[in-house]
C-alpha positions in Angstrom: 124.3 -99.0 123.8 122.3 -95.3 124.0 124.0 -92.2 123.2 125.7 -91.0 126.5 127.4 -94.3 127.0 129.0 -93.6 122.8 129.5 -90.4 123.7 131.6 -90.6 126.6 134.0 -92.8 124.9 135.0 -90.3 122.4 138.5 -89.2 121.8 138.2 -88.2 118.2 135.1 -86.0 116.7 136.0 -86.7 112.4 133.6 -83.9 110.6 132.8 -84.0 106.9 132.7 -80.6 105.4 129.7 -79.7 102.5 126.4 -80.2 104.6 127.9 -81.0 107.9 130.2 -77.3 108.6 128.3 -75.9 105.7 124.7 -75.7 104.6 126.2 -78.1 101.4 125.9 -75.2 99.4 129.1 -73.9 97.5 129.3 -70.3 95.8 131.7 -70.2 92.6 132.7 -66.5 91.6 133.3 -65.6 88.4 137.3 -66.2 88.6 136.8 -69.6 89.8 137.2 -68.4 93.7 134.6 -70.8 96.1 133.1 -69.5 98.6 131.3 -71.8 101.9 129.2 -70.4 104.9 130.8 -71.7 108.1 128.8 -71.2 111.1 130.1 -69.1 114.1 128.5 -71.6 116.8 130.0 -74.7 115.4 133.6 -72.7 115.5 132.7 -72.5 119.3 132.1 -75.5 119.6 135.3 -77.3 118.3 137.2 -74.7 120.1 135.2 -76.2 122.9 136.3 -79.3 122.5 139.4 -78.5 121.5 139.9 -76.8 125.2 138.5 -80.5 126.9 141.3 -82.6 125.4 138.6 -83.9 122.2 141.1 -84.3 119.1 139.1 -82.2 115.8 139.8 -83.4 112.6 138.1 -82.9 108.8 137.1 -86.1 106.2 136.1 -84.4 103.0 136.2 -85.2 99.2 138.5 -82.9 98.2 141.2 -80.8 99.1 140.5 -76.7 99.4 141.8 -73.5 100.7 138.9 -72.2 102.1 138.4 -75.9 104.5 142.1 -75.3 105.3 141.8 -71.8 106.0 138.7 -72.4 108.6 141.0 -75.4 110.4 144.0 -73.5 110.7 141.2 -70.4 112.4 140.0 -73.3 114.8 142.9 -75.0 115.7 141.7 -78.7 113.9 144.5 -80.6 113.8 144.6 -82.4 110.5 142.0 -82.7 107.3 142.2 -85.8 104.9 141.0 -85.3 101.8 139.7 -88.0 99.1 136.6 -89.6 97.8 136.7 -93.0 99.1 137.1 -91.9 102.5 137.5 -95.6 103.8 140.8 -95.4 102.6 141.7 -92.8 105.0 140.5 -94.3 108.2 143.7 -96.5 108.6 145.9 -93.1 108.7 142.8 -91.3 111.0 143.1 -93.9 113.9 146.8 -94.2 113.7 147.4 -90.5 113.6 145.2 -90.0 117.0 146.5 -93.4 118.5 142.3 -94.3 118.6 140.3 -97.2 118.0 137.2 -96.8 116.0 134.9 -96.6 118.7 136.6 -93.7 120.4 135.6 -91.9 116.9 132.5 -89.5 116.3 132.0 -89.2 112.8 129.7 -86.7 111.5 128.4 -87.6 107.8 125.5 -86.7 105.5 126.3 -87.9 102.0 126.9 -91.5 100.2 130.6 -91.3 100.7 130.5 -90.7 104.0 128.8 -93.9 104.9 131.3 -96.7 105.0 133.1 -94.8 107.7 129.3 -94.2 109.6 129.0 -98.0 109.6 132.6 -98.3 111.6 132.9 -95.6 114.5 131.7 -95.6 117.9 129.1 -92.7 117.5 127.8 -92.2 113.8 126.3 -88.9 113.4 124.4 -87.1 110.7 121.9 -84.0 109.7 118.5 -83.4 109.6 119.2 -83.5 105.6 121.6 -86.3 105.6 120.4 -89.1 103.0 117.9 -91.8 103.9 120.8 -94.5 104.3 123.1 -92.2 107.0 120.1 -91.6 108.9 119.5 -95.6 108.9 123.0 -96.4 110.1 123.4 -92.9 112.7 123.2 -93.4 116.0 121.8 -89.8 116.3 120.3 -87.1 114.0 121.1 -83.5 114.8 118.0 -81.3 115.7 120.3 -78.4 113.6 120.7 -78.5 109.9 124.6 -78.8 108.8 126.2 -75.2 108.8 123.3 -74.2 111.4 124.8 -75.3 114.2 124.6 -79.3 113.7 128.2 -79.2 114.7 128.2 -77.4 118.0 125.0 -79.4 119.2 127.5 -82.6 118.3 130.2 -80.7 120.9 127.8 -80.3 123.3 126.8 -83.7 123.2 130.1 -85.1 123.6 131.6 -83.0 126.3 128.1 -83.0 128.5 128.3 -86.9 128.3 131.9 -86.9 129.6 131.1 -84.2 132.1 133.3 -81.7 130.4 131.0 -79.1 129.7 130.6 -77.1 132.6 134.5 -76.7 133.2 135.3 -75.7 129.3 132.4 -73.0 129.5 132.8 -71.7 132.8 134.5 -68.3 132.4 131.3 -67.8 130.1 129.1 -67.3 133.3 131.4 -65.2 135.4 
């Protein structure tokens, strides 16, 4: 099955956090305070999808403010948090009422590749590890926290013929 035919199946884009949203680098100030570069495009871009009736959600590690604080600004509607992140995909396709085929996940990192091996479209970065880019059905032209995200949007809503409509009042 090619890429469009994933894509248009998607009811559920999953993003990991560190070197997917992020560039994977974390900042740690001197009081303990962390600090991650989100990218402005990618925030357009899940608004985007968002607006076409795609359900956002976050799969990370761990649980923190900042990741909170940037899905509460876009609107995503739930973030699970823990290390085996298999564990979690039971809750993921109940909560969304989806089947695993209707799920893009976007994953870089070992942890993230049990869930890459089980969803319709399996997506990762430029720098994603040797074994995601084996089991991904596509690899983002954009690095993670460059935009990797919003060419993932794009992707999606163009293959269900969303995009024009959700970006219209953009060219008026």
């Amino acid at each position: 099955m090619d890429i469009q035919e994933r894509a248009k199946k998607i009811k559920l884009l999953l993003l990991d956090v560190d070197g997917v949203l992020t560039d994977g680098s974390v900042v740690i100030g001197s009081y303990g305070d962390e600090i991650k570069n989100f990218n402005i495009h990618d925030g357009l871009g899940i608004v985007l999808a968002a607006k076409a009736g795609l359900h956002v959600a976050i799969m990370t590690a761990l649980k923190s403010k900042i990741v909170k604080f940037r899905a509460n600004q876009l609107g995503i509607q739930k973030i699970y948090a823990n290390h085996l992140k298999l564990k979690l995909l039971p809750s993921v396709k109940r909560d969304f009422g989806v089947k695993e085929e209707e799920i893009c996940f976007v994953g870089d990192e070992l942890i993230d590749l049990p869930i890459l091996k089980r969803v319709g479209l399996a997506i990762t970065v430029p720098v994603g590890i040797k074994e995601a880019k084996e089991l991904a059905h596509y690899v983002t032209e954009k690095k993670g926290g460059y935009g990797a995200v919003r060419e993932v949007c794009e992707l999606i809503l163009k293959a269900q013929g969303k995009w024009d409509g959700v970006t219209k009042k953009y060219f008026e």
